[in-house]
C-alpha positions as CSV (number, residue, x, y, z in Angstrom):
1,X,0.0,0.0,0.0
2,X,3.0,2.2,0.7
3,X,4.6,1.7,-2.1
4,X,1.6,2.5,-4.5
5,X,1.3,5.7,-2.5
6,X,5.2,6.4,-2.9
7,X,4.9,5.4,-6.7
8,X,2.3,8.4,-7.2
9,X,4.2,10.6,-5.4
10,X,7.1,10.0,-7.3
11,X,5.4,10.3,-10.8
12,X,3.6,13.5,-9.7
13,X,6.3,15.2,-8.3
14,X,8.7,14.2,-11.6
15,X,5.7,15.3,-14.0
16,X,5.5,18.8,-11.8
17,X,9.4,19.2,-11.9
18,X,8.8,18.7,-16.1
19,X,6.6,21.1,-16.5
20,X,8.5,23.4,-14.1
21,X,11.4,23.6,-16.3
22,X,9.3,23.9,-18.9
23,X,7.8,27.4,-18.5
24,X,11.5,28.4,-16.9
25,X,12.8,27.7,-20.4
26,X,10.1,29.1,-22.0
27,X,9.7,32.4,-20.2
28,X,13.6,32.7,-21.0
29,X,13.2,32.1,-24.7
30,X,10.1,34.9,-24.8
31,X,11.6,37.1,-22.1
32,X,15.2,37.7,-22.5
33,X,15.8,41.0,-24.5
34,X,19.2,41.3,-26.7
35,X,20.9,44.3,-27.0
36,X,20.7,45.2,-31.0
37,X,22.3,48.4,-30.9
38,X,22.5,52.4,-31.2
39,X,20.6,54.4,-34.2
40,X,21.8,57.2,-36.2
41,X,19.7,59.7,-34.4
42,X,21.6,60.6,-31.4
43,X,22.1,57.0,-29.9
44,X,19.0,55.9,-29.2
45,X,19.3,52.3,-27.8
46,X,17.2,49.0,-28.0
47,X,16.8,45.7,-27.0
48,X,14.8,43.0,-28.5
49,X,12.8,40.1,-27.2
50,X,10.8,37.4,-28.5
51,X,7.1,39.2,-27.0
52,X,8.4,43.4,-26.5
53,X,11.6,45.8,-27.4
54,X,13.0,48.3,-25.4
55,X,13.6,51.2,-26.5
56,X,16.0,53.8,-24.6
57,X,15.2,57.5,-26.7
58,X,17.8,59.6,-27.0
59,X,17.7,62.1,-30.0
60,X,19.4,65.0,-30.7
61,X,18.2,68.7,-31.6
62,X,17.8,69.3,-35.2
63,X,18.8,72.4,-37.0
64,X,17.9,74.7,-40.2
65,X,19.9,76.3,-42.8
66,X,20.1,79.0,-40.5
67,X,21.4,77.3,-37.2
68,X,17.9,77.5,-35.4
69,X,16.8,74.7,-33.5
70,X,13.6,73.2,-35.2
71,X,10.7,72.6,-32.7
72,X,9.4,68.9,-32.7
73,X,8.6,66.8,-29.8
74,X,12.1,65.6,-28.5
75,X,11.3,61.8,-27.5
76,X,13.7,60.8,-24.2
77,X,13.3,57.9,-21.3
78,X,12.9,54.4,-22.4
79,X,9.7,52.9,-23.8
80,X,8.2,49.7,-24.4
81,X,6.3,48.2,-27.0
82,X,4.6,45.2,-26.9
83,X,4.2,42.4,-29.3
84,X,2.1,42.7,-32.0
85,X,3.6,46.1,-32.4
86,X,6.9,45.9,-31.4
87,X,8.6,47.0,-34.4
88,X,6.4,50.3,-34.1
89,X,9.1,52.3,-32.7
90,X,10.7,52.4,-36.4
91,X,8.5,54.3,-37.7
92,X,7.8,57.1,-35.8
């Protein structure tokens, strides 16, 4: 009777462990950004994962002809954008 008892045990606790691992490896996999490098716009950063991206906003002023500062909504401070629309950040 023990033994049946120890024999579920065992095969629950080994099936738990699998699936354990499992969803370690996978949230790794989904979750772990890589750094893909700087832009041409002032070194704006980001980092790229399986579900998001990262992305650390750092532009610089732009000028005129004349040398005067053009107004436009300087982006700074990182952002992130989520998967579906994680490549969004390209095109703004």
């Amino acid at each position: 009777m023990i033994k049946k008892n120890l024999k579920k045990r065992v095969k629950f606790l080994s099936i738990l462990l699998l699936l354990l691992l499992l969803l370690i490896s996978l949230s790794i996999y989904l979750f772990k950004p890589e750094y893909v490098g700087a832009q041409s716009d002032g070194g704006t950063k980001v980092w790229k994962a399986k579900l998001y991206t990262i992305v650390k906003w750092n532009q610089l002023p732009q000028f005129d002809e004349d040398g005067n500062k053009i107004i436009n909504p300087k982006k700074d401070g990182y952002k992130i954008y989520w998967w579906p629309n994680q490549d969004a950040w390209m095109y703004l």
